[in-house]
N, C-alpha and C positions, 0 to 999 in steps of 0.2 A: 137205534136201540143199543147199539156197541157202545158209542161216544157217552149219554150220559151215565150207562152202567161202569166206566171207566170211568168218569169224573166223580162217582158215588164211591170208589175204590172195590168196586163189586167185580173183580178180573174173573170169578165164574161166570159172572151173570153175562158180562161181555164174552165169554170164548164160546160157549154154545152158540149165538147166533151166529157168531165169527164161521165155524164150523158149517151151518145151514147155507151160508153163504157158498163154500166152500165147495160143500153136494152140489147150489146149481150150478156155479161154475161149469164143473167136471160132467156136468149134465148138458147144459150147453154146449160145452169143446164136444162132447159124443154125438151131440144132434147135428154140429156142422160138422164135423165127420163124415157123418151116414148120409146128409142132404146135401149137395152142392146148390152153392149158393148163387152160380156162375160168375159174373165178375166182382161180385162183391167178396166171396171164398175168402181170397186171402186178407182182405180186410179186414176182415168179422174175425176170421181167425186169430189175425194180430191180438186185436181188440181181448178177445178172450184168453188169449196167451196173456197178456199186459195184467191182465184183471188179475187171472191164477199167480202171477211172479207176485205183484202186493199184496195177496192173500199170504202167499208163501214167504214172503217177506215179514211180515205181521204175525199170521201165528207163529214162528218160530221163538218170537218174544214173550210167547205164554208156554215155551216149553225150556226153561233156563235148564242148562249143565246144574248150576252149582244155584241154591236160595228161592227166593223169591219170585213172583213176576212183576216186575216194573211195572205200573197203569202207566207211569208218567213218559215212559221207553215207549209203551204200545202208542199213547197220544200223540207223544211226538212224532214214531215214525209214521201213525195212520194220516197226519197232517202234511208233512212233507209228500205223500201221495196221492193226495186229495185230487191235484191237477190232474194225472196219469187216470187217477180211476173215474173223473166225471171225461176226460177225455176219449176214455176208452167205451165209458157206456153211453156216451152222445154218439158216437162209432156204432153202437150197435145198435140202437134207439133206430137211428139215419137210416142201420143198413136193414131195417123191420118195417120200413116205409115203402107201399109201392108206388 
């Protein structure tokens, strides 16, 4: 939903879902918090630390100092992240497997 709303040049219509994202994130990190997960914990942890850093990474290009927002800054840096974030949630996928 983010990628073609940024290829439309729609940088609202992509920061809301950006955001949703964001909540389960931060939903998630609380749920492995409260639950151990036993040897998987700091995996899954990683995994959702990694996910929040390109989240955080990402939105901050929809909150410029000075103008605009870049669609074509969020593309590129959602792209260069791509790896990290399908590696992070094949990590969590793995680690939701009994």
């Amino acid at each position: 939903e983010i990628a073609p709303k940024l290829a439309e040049g729609d940088v609202s219509g992509a920061h809301d879902p950006l955001h949703h994202i964001g909540t389960v994130l931060v939903a998630t990190e609380k749920f492995l918090e409260a639950n151990d997960q036993g040897e998987k914990q700091a995996e899954l942890m990683g995994a959702v630390e990694s996910l929040i850093d390109s989240f955080m990474d990402v939105d901050k290009l929809f909150h410029p100092t000075e103008g605009k927002v870049d669609a074509e800054a969020v593309t590129k840096k959602s792209a260069e992240l791509s790896k990290a974030i399908d590696e992070a949630i094949a990590t969590l996928k793995a680690g939701s497997e009994k």
